[in-house]
C-alpha positions in Angstrom: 37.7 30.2 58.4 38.6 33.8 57.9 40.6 35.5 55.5 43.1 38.3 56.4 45.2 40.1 54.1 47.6 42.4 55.1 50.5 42.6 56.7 53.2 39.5 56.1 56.7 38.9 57.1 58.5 38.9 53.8 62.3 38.1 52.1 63.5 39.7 49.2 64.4 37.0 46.5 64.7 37.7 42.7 62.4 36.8 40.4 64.0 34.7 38.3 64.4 31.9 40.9 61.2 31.7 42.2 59.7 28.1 41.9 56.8 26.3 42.5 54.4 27.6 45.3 56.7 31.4 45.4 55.8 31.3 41.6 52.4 30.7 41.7 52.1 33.1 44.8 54.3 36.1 42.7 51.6 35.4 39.3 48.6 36.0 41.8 50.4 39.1 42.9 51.0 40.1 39.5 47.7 40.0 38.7 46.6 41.9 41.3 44.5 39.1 43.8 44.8 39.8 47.1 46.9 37.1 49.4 46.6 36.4 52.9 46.5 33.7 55.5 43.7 31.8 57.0 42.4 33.1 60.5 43.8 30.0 62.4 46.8 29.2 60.1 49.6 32.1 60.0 51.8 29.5 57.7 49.3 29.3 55.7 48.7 31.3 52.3 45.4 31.4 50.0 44.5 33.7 47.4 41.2 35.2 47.0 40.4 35.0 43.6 37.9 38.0 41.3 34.9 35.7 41.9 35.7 35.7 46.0 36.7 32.3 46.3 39.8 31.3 48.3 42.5 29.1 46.7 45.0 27.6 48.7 49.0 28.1 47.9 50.5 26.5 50.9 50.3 25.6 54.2 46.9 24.1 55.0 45.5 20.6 55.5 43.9 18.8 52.5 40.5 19.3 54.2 41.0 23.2 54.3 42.1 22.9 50.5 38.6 20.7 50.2 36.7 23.3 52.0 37.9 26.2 49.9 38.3 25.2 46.8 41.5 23.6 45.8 45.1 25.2 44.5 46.2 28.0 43.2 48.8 26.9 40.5 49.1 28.3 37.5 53.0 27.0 36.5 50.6 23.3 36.4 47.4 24.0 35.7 45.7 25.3 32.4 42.9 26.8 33.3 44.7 29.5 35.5 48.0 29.4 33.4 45.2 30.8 30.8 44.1 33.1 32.7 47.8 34.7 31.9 48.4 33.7 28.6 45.1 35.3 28.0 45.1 38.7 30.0 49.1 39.5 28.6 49.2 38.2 25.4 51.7 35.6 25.9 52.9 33.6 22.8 54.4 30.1 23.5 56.7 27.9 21.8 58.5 24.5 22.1 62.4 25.3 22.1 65.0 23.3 20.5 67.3 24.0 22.9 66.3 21.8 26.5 69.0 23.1 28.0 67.4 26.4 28.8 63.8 24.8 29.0 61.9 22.8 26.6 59.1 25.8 26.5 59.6 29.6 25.6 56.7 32.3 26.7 56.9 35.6 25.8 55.1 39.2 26.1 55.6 42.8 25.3 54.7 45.0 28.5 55.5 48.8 28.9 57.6 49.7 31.5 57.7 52.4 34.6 58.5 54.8 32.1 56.0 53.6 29.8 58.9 52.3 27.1 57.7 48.8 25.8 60.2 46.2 26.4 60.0 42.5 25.7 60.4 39.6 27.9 61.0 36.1 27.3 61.5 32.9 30.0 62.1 29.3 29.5 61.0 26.2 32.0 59.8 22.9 31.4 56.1 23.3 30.6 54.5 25.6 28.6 52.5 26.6 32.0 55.7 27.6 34.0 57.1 29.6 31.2 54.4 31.8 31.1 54.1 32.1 34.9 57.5 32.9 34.9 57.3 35.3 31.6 54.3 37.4 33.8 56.1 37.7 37.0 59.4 39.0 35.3 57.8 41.2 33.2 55.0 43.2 35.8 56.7 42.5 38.9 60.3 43.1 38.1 63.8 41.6 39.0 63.8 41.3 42.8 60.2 40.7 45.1 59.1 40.2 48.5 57.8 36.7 48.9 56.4 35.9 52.4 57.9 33.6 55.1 55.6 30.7 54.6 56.6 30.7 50.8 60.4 31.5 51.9 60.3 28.0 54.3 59.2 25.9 51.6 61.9 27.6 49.3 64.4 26.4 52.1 65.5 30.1 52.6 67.1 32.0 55.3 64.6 34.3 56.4 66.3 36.4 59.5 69.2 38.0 57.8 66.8 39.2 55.1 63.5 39.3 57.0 61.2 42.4 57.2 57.1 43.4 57.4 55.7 44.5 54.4 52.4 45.3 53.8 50.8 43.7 50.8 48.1 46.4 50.7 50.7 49.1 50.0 52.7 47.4 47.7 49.9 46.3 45.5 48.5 49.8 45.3 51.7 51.1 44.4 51.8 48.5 41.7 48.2 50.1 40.7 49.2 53.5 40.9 52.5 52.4 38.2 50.1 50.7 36.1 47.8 53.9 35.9 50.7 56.4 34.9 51.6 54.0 31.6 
């Protein structure tokens, strides 16, 4: 099973209502991983994480998901949730307010004009808020989530469709990060 990163068809969809697997896919992009599909699966999506192993976002059968590794989800689990909490400095907090979400996450980040700013989201774990609080804050209001994701999401991909390549938006995201 090979790996390839690159080029993806893509919709534009703000940030604020991504959910689920476009979440978890939008907090691997913020933190830079590199996303792709498996060789024999173009609906599928994976995430190669620092350490080289593959986690699966969507898309493939439960023996693939065996074979790699398991999930990337870090709006349900922990361990990778604290990989964010960790990396940005999140605080969390229980709301009184369900409403808006039982859980608060929040982080200072400087923006592309190095001003720091502050960013708060709600949702109904603690592990979704601080997805959510990332990919606001370092990705922005509006980003291109790929078609796989965008089926799942139930969304119209040929009005909005284009190719986008993953390579070039991640090193612009670098090159931002570098002038702050």
């Amino acid at each position: 099973m090979a790996f390839e990163p690159g080029k993806i068809v893509t919709i534009k969809i703000e940030t604020d209502d991504l959910k689920d697997k476009a979440l978890n896919w939008a907090a691997a992009v913020a933190l830079g991983y590199s996303t792709g599909h498996l060789e024999d699966n173009e609906n599928s999506l994976c995430v190669r994480m620092p350490n080289g192993a593959l986690r699966v976002i969507c898309g493939t059968s439960a023996l693939d998901v065996i074979k790699l590794g398991g999930f990337w989800q870090p709006t349900e689990d922990w361990s990778q949730a604290g990989i964010l909490i960790e990396k940005f400095g999140l605080f969390l907090r229980e709301t009184d307010d369900p409403n808006f979400g039982k859980w608060s996450a929040g982080m200072r980040y400087k923006d592309n004009v190095n001003v720091t700013r502050f960013c708060e989201r709600r949702a109904e774990s603690p592990t979704e808020a601080a997805t959510k609080v990332v990919v606001r804050a370092i990705l922005g209001e509006t980003i291109e989530v790929p078609a796989p994701i965008a089926r799942v999401l139930g969304l119209s991909e040929k009005a909005q469709s284009n190719v986008v390549d993953l390579n070039a938006v991640k090193r612009n995201l670098y090159q931002e990060r570098e002038r702050k």
